[in-house]
C-alpha positions as a Python dict, from the first residue, in 0.01 Angstrom:
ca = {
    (1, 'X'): (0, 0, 0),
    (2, 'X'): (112, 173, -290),
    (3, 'X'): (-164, 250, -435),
    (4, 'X'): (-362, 372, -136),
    (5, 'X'): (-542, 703, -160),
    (6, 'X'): (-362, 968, 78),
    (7, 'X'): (-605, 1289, 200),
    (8, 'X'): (-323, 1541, 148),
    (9, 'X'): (-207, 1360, -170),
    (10, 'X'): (-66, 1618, -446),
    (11, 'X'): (-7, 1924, -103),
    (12, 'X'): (331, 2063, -150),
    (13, 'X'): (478, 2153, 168),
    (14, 'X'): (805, 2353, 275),
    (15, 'X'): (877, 2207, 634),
    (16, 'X'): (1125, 2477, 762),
    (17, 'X'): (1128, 2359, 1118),
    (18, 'X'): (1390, 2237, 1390),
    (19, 'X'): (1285, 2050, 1701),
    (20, 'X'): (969, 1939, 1830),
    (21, 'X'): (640, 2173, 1769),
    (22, 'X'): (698, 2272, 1392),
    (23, 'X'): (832, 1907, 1261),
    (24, 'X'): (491, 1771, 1443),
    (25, 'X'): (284, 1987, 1242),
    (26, 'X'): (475, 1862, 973),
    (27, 'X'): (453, 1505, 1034),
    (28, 'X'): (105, 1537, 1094),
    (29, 'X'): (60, 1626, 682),
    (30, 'X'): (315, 1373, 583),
    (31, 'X'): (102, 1141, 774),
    (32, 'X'): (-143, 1187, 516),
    (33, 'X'): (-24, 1224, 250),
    (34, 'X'): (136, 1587, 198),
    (35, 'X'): (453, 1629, 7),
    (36, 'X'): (673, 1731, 260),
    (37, 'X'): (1023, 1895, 189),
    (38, 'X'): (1246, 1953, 521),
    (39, 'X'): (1452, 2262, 437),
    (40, 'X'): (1772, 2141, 676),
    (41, 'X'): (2086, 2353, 683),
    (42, 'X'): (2373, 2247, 502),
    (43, 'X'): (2657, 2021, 702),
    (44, 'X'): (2455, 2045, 1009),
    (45, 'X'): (2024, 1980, 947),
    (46, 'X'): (1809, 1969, 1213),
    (47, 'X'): (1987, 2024, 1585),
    (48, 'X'): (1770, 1705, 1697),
    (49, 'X'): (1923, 1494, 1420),
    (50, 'X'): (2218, 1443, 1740),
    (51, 'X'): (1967, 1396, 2010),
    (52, 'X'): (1910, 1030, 2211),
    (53, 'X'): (1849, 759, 2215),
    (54, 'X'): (2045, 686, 1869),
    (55, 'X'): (2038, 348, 1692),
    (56, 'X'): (2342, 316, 1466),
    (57, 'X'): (2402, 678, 1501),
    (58, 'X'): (2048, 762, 1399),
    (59, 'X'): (1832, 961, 1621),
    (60, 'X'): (1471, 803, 1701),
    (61, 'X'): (1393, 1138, 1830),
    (62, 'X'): (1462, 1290, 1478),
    (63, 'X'): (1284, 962, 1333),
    (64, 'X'): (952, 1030, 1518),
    (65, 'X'): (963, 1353, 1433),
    (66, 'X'): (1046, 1354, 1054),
    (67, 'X'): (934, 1019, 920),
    (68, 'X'): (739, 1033, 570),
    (69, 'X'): (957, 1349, 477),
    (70, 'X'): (1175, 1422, 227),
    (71, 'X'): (1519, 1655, 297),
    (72, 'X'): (1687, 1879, 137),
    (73, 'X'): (1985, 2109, 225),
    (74, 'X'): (1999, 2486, 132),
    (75, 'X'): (2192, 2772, 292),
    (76, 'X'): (1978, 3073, 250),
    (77, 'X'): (2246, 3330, 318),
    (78, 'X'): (2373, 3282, 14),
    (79, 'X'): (2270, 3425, -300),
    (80, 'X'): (2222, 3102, -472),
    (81, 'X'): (2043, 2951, -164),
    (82, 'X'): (1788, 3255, -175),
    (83, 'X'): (1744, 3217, -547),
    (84, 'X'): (1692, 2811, -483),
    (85, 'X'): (1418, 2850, -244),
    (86, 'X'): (1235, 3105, -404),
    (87, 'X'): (1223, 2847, -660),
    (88, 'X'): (1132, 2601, -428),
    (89, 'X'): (843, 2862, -261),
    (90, 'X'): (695, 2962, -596),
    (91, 'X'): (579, 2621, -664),
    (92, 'X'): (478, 2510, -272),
    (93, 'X'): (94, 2466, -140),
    (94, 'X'): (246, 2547, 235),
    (95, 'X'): (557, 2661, 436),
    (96, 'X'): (578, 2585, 782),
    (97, 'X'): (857, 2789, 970),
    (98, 'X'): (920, 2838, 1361),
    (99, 'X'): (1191, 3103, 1376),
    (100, 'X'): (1170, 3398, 1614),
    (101, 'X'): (970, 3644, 1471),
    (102, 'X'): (1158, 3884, 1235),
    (103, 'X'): (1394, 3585, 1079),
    (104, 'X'): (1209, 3504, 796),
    (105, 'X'): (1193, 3866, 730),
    (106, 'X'): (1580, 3894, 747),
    (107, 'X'): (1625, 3610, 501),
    (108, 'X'): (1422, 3780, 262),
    (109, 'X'): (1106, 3523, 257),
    (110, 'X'): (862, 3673, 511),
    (111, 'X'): (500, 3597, 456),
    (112, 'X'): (482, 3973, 294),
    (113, 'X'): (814, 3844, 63),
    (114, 'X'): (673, 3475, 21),
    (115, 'X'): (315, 3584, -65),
    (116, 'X'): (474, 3822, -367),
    (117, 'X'): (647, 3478, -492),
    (118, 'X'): (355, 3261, -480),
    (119, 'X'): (-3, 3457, -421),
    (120, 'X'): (-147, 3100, -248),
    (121, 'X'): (81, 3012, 10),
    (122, 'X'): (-43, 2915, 267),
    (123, 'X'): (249, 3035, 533),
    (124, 'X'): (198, 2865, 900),
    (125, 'X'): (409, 3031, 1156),
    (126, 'X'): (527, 2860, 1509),
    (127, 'X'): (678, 3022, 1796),
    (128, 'X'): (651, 3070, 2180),
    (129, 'X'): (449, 3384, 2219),
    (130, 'X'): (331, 3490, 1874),
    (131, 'X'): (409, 3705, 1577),
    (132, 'X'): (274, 4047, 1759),
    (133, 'X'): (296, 4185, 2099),
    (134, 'X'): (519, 4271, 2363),
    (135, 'X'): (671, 3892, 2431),
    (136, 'X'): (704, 3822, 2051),
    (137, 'X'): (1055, 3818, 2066),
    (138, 'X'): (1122, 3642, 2350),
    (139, 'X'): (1242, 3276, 2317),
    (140, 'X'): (955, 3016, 2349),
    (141, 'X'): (1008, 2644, 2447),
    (142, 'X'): (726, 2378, 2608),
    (143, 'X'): (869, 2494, 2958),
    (144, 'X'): (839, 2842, 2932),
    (145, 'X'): (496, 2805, 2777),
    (146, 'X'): (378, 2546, 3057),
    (147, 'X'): (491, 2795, 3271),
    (148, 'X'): (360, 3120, 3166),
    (149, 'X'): (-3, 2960, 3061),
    (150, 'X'): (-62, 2893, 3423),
    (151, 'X'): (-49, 2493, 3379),
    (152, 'X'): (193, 2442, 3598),
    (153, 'X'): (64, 2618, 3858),
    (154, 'X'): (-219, 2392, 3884),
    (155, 'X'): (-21, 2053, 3837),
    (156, 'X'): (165, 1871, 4127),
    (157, 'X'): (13, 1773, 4473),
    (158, 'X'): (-159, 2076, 4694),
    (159, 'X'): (130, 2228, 4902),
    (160, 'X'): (386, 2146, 4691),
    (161, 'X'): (611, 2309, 4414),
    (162, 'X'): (416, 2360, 4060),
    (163, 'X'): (530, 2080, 3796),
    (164, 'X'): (545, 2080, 3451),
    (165, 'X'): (367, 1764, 3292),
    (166, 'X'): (540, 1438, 3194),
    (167, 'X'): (504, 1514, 2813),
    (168, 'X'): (595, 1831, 2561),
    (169, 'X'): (226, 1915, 2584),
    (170, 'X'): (237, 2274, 2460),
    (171, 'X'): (528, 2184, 2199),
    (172, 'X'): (256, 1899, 2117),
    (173, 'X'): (-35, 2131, 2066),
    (174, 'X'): (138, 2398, 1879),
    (175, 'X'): (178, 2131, 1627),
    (176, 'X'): (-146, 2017, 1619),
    (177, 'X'): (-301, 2392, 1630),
    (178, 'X'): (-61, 2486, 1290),
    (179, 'X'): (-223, 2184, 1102),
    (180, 'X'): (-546, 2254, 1185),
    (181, 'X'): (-497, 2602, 1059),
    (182, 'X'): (-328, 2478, 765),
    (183, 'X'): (-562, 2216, 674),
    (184, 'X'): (-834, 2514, 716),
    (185, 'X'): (-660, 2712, 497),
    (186, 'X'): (-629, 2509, 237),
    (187, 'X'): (-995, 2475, 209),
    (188, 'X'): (-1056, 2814, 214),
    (189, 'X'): (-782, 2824, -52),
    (190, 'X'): (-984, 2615, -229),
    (191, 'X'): (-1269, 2807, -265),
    (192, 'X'): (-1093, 3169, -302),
    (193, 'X'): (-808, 3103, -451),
    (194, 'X'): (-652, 3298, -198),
    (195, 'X'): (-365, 3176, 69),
    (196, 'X'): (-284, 3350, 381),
    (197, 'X'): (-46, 3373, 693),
    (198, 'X'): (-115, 3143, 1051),
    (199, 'X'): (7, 3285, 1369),
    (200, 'X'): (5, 2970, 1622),
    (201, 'X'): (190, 3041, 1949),
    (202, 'X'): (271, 2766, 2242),
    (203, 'X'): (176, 2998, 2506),
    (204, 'X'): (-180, 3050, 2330),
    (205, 'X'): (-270, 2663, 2303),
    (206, 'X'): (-187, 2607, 2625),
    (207, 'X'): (-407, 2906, 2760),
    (208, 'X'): (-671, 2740, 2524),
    (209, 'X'): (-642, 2393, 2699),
    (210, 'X'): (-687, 2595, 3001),
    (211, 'X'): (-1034, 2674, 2994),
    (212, 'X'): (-1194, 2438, 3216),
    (213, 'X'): (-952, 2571, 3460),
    (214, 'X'): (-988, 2941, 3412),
    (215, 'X'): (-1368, 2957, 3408),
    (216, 'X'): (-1390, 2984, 3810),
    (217, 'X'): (-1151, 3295, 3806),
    (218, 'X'): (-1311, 3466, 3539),
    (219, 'X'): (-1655, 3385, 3737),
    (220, 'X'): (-1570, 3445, 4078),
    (221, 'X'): (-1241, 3544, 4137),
    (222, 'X'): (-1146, 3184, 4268),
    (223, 'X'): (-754, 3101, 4146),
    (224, 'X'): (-738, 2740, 4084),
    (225, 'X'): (-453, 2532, 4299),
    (226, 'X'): (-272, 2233, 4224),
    (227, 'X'): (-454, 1906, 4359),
    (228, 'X'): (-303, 1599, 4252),
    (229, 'X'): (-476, 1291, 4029),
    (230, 'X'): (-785, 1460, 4170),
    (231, 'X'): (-1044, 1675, 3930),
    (232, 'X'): (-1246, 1944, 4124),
    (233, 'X'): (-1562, 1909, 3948),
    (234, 'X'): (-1642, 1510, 4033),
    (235, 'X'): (-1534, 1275, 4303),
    (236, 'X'): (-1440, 970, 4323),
    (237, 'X'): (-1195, 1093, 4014),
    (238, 'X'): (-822, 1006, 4150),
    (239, 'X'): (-596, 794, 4167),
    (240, 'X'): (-580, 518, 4441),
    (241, 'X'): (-300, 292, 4615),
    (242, 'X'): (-302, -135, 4575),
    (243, 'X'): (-63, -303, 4706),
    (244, 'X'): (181, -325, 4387),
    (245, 'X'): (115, -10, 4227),
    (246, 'X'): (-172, 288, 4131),
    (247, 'X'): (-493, 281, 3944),
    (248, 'X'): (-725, 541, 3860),
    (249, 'X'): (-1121, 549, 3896),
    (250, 'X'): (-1326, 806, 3740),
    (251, 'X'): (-1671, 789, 3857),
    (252, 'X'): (-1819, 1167, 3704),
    (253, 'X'): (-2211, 1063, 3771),
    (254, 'X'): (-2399, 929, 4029),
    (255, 'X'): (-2482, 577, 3908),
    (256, 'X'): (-2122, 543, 3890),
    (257, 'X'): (-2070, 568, 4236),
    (258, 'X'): (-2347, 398, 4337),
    (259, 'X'): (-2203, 108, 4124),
    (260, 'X'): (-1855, 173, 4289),
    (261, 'X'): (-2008, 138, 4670),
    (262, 'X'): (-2195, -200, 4570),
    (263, 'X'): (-1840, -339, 4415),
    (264, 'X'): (-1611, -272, 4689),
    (265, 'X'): (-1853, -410, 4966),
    (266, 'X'): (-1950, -101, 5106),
    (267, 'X'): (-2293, -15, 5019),
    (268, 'X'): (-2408, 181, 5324),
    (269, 'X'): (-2184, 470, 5179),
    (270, 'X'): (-2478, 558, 4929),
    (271, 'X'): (-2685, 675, 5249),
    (272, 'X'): (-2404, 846, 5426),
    (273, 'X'): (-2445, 1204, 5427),
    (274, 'X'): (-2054, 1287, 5340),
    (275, 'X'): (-2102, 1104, 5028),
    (276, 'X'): (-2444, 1041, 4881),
    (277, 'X'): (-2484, 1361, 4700),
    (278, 'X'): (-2286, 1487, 4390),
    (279, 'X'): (-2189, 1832, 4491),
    (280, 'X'): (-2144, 1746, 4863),
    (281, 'X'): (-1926, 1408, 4795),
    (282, 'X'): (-1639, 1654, 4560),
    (283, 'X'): (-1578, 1899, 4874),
    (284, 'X'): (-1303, 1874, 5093),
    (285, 'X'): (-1276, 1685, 5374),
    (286, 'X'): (-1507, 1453, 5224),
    (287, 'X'): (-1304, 1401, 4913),
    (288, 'X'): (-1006, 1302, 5162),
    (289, 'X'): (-1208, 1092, 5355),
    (290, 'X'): (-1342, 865, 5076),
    (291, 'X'): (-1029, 850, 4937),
    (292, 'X'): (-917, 672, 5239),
    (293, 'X'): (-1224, 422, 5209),
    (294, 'X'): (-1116, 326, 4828),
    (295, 'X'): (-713, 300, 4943),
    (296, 'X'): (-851, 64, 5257),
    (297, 'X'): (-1073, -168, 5010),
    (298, 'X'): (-776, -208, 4759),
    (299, 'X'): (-476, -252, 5007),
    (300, 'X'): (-483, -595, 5003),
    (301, 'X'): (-552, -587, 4609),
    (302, 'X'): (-280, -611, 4302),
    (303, 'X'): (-378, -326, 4068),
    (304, 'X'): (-487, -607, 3852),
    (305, 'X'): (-744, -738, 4084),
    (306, 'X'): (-895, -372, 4131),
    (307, 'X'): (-930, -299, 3813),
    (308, 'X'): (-1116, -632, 3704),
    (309, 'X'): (-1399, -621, 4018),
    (310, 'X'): (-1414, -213, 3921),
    (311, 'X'): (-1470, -280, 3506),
    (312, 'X'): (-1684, -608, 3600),
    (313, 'X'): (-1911, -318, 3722),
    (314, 'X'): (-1898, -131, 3476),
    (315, 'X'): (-1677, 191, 3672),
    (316, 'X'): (-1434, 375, 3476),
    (317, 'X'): (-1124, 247, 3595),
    (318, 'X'): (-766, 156, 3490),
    (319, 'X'): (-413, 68, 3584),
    (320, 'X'): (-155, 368, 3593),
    (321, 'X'): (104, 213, 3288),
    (322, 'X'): (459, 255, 3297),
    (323, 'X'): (568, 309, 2934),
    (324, 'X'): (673, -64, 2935),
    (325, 'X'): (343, -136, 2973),
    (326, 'X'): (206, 131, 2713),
    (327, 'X'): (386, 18, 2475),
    (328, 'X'): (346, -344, 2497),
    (329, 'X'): (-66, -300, 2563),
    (330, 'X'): (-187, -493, 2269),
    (331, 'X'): (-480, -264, 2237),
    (332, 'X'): (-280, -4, 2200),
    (333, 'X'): (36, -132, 2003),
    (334, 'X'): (-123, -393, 1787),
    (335, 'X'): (-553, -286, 1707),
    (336, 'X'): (-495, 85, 1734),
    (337, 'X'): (-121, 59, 1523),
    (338, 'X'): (25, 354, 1764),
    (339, 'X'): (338, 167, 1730),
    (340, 'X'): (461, 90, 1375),
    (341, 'X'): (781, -84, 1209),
    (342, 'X'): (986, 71, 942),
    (343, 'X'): (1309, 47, 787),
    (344, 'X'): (1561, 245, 791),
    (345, 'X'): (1882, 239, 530),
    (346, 'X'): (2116, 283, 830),
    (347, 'X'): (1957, 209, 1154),
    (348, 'X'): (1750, -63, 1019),
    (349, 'X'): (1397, -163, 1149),
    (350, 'X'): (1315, 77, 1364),
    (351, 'X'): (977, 131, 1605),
    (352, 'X'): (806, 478, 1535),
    (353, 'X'): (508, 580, 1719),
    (354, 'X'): (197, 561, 1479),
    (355, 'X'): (-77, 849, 1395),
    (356, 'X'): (-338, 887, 1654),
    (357, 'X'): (-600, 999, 1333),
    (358, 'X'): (-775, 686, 1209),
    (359, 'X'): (-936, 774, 867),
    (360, 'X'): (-1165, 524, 684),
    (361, 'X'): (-1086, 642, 312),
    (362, 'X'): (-704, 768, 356),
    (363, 'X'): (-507, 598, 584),
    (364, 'X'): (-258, 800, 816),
    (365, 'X'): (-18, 528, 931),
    (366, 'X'): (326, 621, 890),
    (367, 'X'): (526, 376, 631),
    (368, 'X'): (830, 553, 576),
    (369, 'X'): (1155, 645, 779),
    (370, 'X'): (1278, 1034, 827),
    (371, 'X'): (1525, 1119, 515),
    (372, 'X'): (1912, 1134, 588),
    (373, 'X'): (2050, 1465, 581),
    (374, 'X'): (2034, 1579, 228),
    (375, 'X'): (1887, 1257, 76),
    (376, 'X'): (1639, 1396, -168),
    (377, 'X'): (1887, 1708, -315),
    (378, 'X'): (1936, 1557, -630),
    (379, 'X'): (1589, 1442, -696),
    (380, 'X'): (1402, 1798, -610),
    (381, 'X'): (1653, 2010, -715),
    (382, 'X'): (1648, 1829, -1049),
    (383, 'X'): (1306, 1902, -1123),
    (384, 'X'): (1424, 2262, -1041),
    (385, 'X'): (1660, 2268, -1342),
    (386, 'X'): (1969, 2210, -1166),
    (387, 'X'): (2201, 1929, -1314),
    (388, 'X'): (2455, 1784, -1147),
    (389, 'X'): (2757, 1977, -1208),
    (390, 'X'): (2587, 2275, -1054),
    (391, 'X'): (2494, 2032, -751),
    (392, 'X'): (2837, 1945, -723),
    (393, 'X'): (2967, 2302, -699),
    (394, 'X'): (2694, 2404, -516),
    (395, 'X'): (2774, 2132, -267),
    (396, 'X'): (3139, 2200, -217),
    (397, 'X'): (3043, 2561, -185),
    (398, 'X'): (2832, 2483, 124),
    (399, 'X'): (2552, 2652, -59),
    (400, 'X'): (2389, 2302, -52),
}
C-alpha cells in the first residue's frame, strides 16, 4: 500500500476550511493523493471537531470529513501567524478557504495578497452565494441554499409543506464543484504556468442540479410543484407500498412497462387506453390510477418478494434501505469499499465512509484517520525553519 501511485501525489494543498462543503473538497484531494495541510485555529480547530456521534471523545463527523489530512495550528492575527503562513502559501500548489467574502482580505491573504506570494496558486473559494453580487455577504449554509435554489420547493408530497432533502446536498456539491475547478486548474497550470482564483457558491450548484427542473419554466412558463417519489417525465417511476415496507420501480421506456404488466399478472393493461402510451400513461389521473394497480399487486408481497419477481424481469426496481441496511449491503460495503476501517491513535478502529471515485491506476480509498488538533506542527513547521524552542514559545503564546 505504500508504495501505491496516488493521482494528486506531490499537490500541496492549504485546506483552510471548517465544516462540511470546504473539508469535502478537501478530502476529495487527500483521497488521492494531495498533500493536504488543515490550517485549524489554535486551542480550538475546526468547530465540528465537538460535533456527534464521538467515539472516545473523537468526532466521526470530523473523521469523515478530514481523514488523509495533516493539521496544523496557526493564529493569523498575529504577526508571527501572518509571517508563518505566508511561508506556508509561498510554497503551496492550492488553498482552499470558505470564509465570508472579504475575510481573507482582512487577514491579509486574499487571492490579490496570496497570488503576490506565490504567482501559481491555485486559490479555490467556498461560500453560500459567491464572491460578487448583492447576496455575497450574506451567510450561506446547505439550508439556506436548498432553499433559495428552488429545491425545496419541488421536494415533499403535492399539497404539502416544501422539504429540504435527507442529505447536505448543496454543502455536498459545493465540495465536489471546488475540486473539479481545482483539479482543472491545475492542468491549466500545467500548461501556462499560471494559477488563478475559483468562485464556487452552494446556491449556484444547486441551481445547476436544477436544470431538468427549470427547463419547463424557462419554456413555457410552467413552475414545477412538489410530487413525491414520482418523476414527471416517465411513469411507472415511484415508489410503491408492500406489506413490510417501500420499494421503488423505475420503468422510463416502454418495454419496461410492458415487461412490468406481464410480471405482476396484469397484461391487459398494455391495451388499456389510460396506460399503453408513453406520454398519456405520465399524466395525471392516470399516474394515480396505476399507482393504485402496482400498490394492489404488491399488498400481499414483502418488499423482498417484489423486488425479486420485478428484477427476474428485468424492471428497474429496488428496496427503499434504511441506513442499517445501506451500510450492511455487501455490494455496497464490501465490492464497492464505500465503507472502510482505519485506526485511529485515540478512538481506535474506526468506520469511515470510502471514496465514491474508483480509479484503475491511483487508488482513492481512504487509509488514514483525520489528524488530532495540531498533530503535524512540529513536522511542517520544521521544514519551515522553525526549531523547537521557537515552537515552544510560539505555542504558549497561542500564536500556534
Amino acid at each position: 500500500m505504500m508504495n501505491e501511485k496516488k493521482a494528486l501525489q506531490g499537490i500541496k494543498v492549504l485546506d483552510m476550511t471548517q465544516f462540511l462543503a470546504g473539508p469535502y473538497c478537501g478530502l476529495t484531494l487527500a483521497d488521492m493523493g494531495a498533500e493536504v495541510i488543515k490550517i485549524e485555529n489554535p486551542g480550538i480547530g475546526d468547530f465540528v471537531r465537538i460535533a456527534v456521534p464521538q467515539v472516545n471523545g473523537v468526532s466521526i463527523y470530523y473523521e469523515n470529513m478530514n481523514r488523509g489530512k495533516k493539521s496544523v495550528t496557526v493564529n493569523l492575527k498575529t504577526k508571527e501567524g501572518k509571517e508563518i503562513f505566508t511561508k506556508l502559501l509561498a510554497e503551496a500548489d492550492v488553498l482552499i478557504e470558505n470564509n465570508r467574502p472579504g475575510v481573507m482580505e482582512r487577514l491579509g491573504f486574499s487571492y490579490e495578497q496570496a497570488k503576490k506570494i506565490n504567482p501559481g496558486i491555485i486559490y479555490c473559494s467556498i461560500s453560500g452565494f459567491g464572491q460578487n453580487g448583492p447576496y455575497s455577504q450574506r451567510p450561506g449554509y446547505d439550508l439556506i441554499g436548498q432553499a433559495m435554489s428552488g429545491a425545496m420547493s419541488i421536494t415533499g408530497m403535492q399539497g404539502q409543506i416544501p422539504l429540504k432533502f435527507g442529505i447536505p446536498i448543496g454543502d455536498v456539491l459545493g465540495g465536489m464543484n471546488g475540486a473539479i475547478g481545482i483539479l482543472a486548474a491545475l492542468c491549466y497550470r500545467k500548461e501556462t504556468g499560471e494559477g488563478q482564483h475559483i468562485d464556487t457558491a452552494l446556491v449556484d450548484g444547486l441551481v445547476s442540479s436544477m436544470l431538468t427542473n427549470t427547463m419547463g419554466y424557462l419554456v413555457n412558463g410552467t413552475i414545477p410543484g412538489r410530487s413525491g417519489n414520482r418523476y414527471f417525465n416517465a411513469y411507472p417511476y415511484d415508489s410503491f407500498s408492500a406489506k413490510d415496507g417501500e420499494y421503488v420501480i423505475s420503468c422510463g421506456t416502454d418495454p419496461h412497462f410492458a415487461a412490468l404488466a406481464k410480471a405482476i399478472g396484469k397484461p391487459e393493461l398494455l391495451e388499456d387506453p389510460r396506460f399503453k402510451e408513453f406520454l398519456v400513461r405520465k399524466t395525471n389521473p392516470n399516474m394515480d390510477e396505476l399507482k393504485a394497480i402496482i400498490d394492489e399487486w404488491s399488498s400481499d408481497k414483502t418488499v423482498a418478494e417484489c423486488v425479486e419477481t420485478l428484477m427476474a424481469a428485468e424492471i428497474p426496481v429496488a428496496p427503499i434501505y434504511d441506513v442499517k441496511q445501506m451500510t450492511e449491503d455487501p455490494h455496497i460495503r464490501e465490492a464497492r469499499e464505500m465503507f472502510v476501517n482505519v485506526d485511529h491513535p485515540v478512538a481506535g478502529n474506526i468506520t469511515i465512509t470510502g471514496n465514491p471515485i474508483k480509479m484503475s491506476a491511483t487508488p482513492t480509498t481512504p487509509t488514514k484517520c483525520a489528524p488530532l488538533l495540531g498533530a503535524n506542527n512540529e513536522e511542517i513547521y520544521g521544514k519551515l525553519g522553525l526549531d523547537s524552542a521557537t515552537l515552544k514559545e510560539y505555542k504558549e503564546k497561542k500564536i500556534i
